[in-house]
C-alpha positions in Angstrom: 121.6 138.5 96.8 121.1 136.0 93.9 122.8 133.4 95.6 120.7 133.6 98.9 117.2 133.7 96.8 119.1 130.5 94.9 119.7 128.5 98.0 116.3 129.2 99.6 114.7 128.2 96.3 117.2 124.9 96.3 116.4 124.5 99.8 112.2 124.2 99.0 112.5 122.0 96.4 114.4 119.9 98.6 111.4 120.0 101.0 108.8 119.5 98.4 110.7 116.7 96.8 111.2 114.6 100.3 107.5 115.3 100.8 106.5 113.6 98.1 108.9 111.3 98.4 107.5 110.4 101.3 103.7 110.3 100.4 105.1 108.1 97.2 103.6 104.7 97.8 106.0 103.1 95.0 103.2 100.8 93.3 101.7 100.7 89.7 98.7 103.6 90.2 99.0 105.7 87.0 98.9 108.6 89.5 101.9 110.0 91.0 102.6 112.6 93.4 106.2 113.2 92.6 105.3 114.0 88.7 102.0 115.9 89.7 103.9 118.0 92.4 106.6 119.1 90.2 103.8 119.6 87.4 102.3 122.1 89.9 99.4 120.1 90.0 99.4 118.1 93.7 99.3 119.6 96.2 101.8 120.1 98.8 101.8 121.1 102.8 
């Protein structure tokens, strides 16, 4: 169902996005791993 593939797909961004979150140490590098994670660049586990 659309829905179900909708929610899963909601549901792993959520994960991704508290990952990085959590990897995010919030200073003034010029490299983040929110933007390059959601840029498909970074890699996440």
């Amino acid at each position: 169902m659309e829905i179900d593939r909708k929610i899963a797909e909601l549901g792993s961004l959520r994960d991704m996005l508290s990952h990085l979150v959590h990897n995010c140490s919030g200073d003034e590098r010029p490299d983040c791993p929110i933007i390059d994670g959601l840029a498909g660049s970074g890699t996440v586990q």
